[in-house]
MIRO-646537 format. One record per residue (C-alpha): residue in one letter; x, y, z. Coordinates in pm, whole numbers, padded with zeros to 5 digits, always signed. Example, Ala and Ser with C-alpha at 12.3 -4.5 7.8 and 13.67 -1.06 7.14 Angstrom:
2
A+01230-00450+00780/S+01367-00106+00714/
***
This chain:
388
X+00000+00000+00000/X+00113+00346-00114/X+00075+00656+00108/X+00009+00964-00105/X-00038+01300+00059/X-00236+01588-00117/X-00138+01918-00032/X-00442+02129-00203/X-00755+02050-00333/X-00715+01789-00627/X-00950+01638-00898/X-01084+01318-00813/X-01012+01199-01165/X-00611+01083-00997/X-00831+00792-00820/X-00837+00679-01185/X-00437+00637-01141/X-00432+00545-00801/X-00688+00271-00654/X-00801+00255-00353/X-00692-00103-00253/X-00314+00016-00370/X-00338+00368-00284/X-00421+00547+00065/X-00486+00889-00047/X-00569+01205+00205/X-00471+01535+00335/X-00400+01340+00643/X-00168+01014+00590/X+00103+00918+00745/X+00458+00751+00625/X+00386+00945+00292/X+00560+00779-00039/X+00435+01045-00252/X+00300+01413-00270/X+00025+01597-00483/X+00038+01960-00490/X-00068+02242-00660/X+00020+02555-00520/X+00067+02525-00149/X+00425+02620-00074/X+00664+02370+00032/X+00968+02506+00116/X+00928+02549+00529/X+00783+02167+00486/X+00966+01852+00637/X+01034+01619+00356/X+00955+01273+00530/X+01241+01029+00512/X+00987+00783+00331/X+00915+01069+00064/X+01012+00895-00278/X+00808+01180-00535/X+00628+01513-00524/X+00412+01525-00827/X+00304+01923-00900/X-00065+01916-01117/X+00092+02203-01288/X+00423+02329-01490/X+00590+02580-01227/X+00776+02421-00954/X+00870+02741-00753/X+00650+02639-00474/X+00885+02300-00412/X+01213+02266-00319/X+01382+02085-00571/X+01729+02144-00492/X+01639+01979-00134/X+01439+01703-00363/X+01771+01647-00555/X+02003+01589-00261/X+01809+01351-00094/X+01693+01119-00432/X+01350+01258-00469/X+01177+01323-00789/X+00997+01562-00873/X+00719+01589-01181/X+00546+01829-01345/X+00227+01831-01581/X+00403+02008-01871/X+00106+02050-02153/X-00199+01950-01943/X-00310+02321-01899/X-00189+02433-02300/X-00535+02442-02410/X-00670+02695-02158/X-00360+02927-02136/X-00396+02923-02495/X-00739+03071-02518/X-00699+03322-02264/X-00413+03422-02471/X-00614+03423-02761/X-00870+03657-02599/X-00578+03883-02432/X-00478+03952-02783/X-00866+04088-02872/X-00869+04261-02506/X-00532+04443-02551/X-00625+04565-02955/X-01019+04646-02921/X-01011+04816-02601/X-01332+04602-02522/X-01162+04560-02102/X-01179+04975-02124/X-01508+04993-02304/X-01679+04756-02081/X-01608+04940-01772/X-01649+05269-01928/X-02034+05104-02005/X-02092+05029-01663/X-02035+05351-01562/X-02362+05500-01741/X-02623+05281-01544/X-02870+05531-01412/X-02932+05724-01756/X-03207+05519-01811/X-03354+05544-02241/X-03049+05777-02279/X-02824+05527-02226/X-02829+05389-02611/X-02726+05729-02778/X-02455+05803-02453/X-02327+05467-02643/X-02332+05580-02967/X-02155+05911-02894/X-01868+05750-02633/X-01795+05429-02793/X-01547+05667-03051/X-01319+05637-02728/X-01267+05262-02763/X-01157+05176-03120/X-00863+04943-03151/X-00701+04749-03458/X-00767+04437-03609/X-00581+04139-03561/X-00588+04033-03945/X-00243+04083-04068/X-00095+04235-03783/X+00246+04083-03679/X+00282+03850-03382/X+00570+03729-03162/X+00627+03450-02972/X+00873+03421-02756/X+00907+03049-02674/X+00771+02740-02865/X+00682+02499-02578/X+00335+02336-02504/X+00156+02661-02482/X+00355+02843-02716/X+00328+02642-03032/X-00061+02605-02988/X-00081+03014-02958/X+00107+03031-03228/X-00068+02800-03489/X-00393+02946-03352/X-00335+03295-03404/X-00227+03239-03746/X-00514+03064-03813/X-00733+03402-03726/X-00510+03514-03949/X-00221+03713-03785/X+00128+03733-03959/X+00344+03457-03675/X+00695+03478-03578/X+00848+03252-03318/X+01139+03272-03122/X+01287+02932-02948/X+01689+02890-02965/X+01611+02558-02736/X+01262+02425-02918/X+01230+02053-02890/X+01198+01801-03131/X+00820+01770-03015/X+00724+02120-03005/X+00859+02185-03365/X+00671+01889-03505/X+00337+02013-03376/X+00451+02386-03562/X+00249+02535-03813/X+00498+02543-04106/X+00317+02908-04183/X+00481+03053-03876/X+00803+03190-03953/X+01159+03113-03746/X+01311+03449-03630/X+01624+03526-03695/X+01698+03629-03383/X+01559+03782-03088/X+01609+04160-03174/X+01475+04119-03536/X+01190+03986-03320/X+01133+04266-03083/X+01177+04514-03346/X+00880+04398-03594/X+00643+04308-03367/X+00285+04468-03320/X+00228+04195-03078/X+00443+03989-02848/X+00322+03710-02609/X+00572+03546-02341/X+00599+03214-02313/X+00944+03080-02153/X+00994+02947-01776/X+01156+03163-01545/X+01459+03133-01449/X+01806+03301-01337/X+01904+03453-01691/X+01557+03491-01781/X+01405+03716-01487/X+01352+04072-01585/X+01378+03937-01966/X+01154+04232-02075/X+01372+04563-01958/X+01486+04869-02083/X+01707+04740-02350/X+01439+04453-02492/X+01154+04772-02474/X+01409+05003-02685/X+01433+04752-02955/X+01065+04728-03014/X+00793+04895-03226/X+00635+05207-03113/X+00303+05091-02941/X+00372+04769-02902/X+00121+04538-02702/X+00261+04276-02475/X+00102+03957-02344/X+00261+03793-02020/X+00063+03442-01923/X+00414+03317-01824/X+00525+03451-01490/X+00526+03857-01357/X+00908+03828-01266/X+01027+03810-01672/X+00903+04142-01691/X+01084+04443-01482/X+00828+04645-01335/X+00987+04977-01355/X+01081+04973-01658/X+00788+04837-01821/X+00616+05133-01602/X+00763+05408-01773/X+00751+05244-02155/X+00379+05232-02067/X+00412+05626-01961/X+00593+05710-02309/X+00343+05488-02520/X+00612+05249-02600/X+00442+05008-02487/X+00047+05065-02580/X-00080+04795-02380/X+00055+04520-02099/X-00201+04212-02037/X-00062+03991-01772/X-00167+03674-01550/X+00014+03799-01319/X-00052+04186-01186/X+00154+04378-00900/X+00003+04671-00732/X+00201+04932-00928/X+00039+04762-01238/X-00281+04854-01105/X-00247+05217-01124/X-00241+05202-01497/X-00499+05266-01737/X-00307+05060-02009/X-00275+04751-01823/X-00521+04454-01826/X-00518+04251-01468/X-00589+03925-01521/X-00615+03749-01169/X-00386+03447-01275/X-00687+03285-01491/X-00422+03067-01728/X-00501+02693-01613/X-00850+02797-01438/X-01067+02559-01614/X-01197+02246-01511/X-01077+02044-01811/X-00710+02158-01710/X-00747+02075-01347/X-00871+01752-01418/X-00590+01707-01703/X-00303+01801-01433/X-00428+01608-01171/X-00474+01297-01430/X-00127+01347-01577/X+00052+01377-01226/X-00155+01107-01108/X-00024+00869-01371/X+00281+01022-01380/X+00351+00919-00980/X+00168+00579-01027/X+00437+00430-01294/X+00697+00591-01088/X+00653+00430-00743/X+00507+00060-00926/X+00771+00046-01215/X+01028+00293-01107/X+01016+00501-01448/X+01053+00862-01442/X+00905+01055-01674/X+00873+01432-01681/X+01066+01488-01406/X+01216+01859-01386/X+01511+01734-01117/X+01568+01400-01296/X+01625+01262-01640/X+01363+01093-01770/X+01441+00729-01768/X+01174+00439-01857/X+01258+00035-01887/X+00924-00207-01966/X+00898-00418-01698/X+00936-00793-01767/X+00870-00942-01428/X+01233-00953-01285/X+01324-00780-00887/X+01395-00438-01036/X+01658-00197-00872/X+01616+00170-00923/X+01942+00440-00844/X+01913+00804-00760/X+02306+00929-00765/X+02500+01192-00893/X+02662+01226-01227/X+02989+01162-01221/X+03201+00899-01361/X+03203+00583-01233/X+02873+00531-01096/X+02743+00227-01260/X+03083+00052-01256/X+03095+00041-00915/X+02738-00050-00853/X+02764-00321-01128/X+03110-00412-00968/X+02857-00508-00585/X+02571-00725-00810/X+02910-00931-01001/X+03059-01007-00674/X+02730-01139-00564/X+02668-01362-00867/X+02366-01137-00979/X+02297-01085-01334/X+02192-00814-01503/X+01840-00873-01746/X+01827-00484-01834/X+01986-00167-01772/X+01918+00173-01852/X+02132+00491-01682/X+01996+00833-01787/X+02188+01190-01687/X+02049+01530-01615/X+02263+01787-01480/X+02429+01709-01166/X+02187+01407-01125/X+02115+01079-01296/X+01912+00764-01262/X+02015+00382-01295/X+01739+00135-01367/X+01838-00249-01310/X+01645-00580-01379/X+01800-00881-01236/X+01755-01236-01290/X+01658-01405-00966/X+01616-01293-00607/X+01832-00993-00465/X+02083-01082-00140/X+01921-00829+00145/X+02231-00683+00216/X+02281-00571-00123/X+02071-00259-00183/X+02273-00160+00135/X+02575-00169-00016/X+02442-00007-00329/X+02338+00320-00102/X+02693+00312+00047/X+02853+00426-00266/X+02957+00769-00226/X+02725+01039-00465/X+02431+00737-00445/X+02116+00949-00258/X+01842+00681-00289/X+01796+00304-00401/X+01455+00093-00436/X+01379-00245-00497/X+01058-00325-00660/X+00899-00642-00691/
***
């Protein structure tokens, strides 16, 4: 029996992953194996020494503390994809809101209620006040081709908009699904610079916080409008402030609004709306559900943002599975322990990601006790399993 701990609310679609006669699921459970959050923040949590995987029904991981994770050999997932659909039409309708002023015009309507039959021809005589461009033709960037990205892109040149992307790191998978009508710019600066529209879509990170500033804003188009569904911190507040003052920048939509934000007229507040749909809830919680299920039965790791990811069918042998570090030598020496105690090897995989890497191992037979032992006493080894 499996002890999973859920940190927030989650779908009750991951009961589809995890049975009840294999899985003790709760808010309250003790000796947890593995963890199901959302967005409750982990970082002043106890990891339990029985914690084998934290399993985020979402992309960011800022709220966990992988680093911690890492050192002591647990893996953590993410749901990368499971929310693309409904980022991507909020995006879609950000792009309408920031060009046809209909955010402005709405709450410039609401402000007439009490003029009773003269209400239609106030209309007609204010709504001058609230014309914006089409989106036929009009140029749009986008700044990194992952799940979300590639769908905004096909999809707003589909409604017809003239799309240039922007990826130096795109995957394999993410230029497959591509439109091949979206263009590949040659660089981020030609980007900026012919742009009528950019939309953000990259992680954040070290070298990518404050990745709008004052030197990205002086590159672009007068009037630019900018889309942020990513995360707040890639933009710099201050300077995005006063590109907003000079018209610069014509119009900011973000997910993700600060209370300076607030005090301008040219910036739609979105109250962090991106995955708020019930189809993507019950998509992350399904994915991370899975995702933690063929992790703690078969010991594959798949999208794992501390870990490589690392999968081996499994063909009924005792199956060993290695957290370590990457550096040389690693398999030799655990090899080196099963060959001294006459155990052979059935299948082997070893996968690298960073600093860390992961060693699956089928075995013919039964496995010695003392072995797995010996296996964690390998210096740079931070967790081994055995799973029958």
């Amino acid at each position: 029996m499996y002890n999973i701990k859920l940190l927030n609310n989650i779908s009750d679609v991951i009961y589809e992953n995890l049975p009840r006669d294999k899985y003790n699921v709760g808010h309250e459970v003790d000796n947890v194996h593995g963890i199901i959050v959302r967005s409750a923040n982990m970082h002043e949590e106890a990891l339990p020494e029985t914690l084998l995987a934290i399993a985020r029904a979402g992309a960011g991981v800022n709220n966990i503390p992988v680093d911690k994770c890492t050192e002591n050999g647990i893996v953590v997932f993410n749901t990368p994809g499971a929310n693309a659909n409904a980022v991507k039409e909020l995006v879609l309708a950000a792009l309408l809101l920031s060009s046809r002023k209909i955010y402005q015009g709405i709450t410039w309507t609401k402000t007439l209620k009490g003029n009773g039959n003269d209400i239609p021809k106030l209309i007609e005589k204010g709504k001058s006040n609230f014309t914006g461009p089409e989106l036929l033709g009009k140029k749009l960037g986008v700044i990194g081709l992952g799940a979300i990205g590639v769908r905004v892109a096909n999809d707003a040149r589909a409604i017809g908009m003239d799309v240039t992307g922007y990826d130096p790191f795109i995957s394999v998978q993410a230029a497959w699904g591509l439109s091949r009508e979206v263009h590949r710019a040659e660089s981020l600066d030609a980007l900026l610079a012919e742009s009528d529209y950019l939309t953000l879509h990259i992680p954040l990170q070290e070298d990518t916080r404050n990745f709008i500033n004052k030197d990205t804003l002086s590159k672009m188009k007068k009037g630019v409008r900018i889309l942020n569904f990513a995360r707040g911190e890639l933009v710099d507040t201050e300077d995005l402030l006063e590109a907003l003052k000079d018209g610069t920048v014509s119009c900011y939509v973000t997910d993700f609004p600060n209370e300076r934000l607030l005090d301008m007229d040219n910036v739609i507040p979105i109250p962090h709306l991106g995955a708020s749909t019930p189809e993507s809830e019950d998509n992350c919680a399904y994915m991370a559900s899975a995702q933690l299920r063929d992790f703690l039965e078969s010991g594959n790791i798949v999208n794992s943002v501390n870990f490589p990811s690392c999968e081996m069918p499994r063909n009924g042998h005792v199956r060993i599975t290695i957290a370590h570090k990457n550096i040389p030598n690693m398999v030799g020496q655990i090899t080196s322990i099963l060959a001294r105690h006459n155990i052979n090897i059935m299948n082997m995989v070893n996968k690298s990601k960073k600093s860390a890497a992961y060693t699956i191992i089928d075995i013919e037979g039964s496995l010695p006790g003392e072995v797995p032992g010996l296996i964690n006493g390998i210096d740079g080894v931070t967790r081994v399993r055995v799973i029958k």
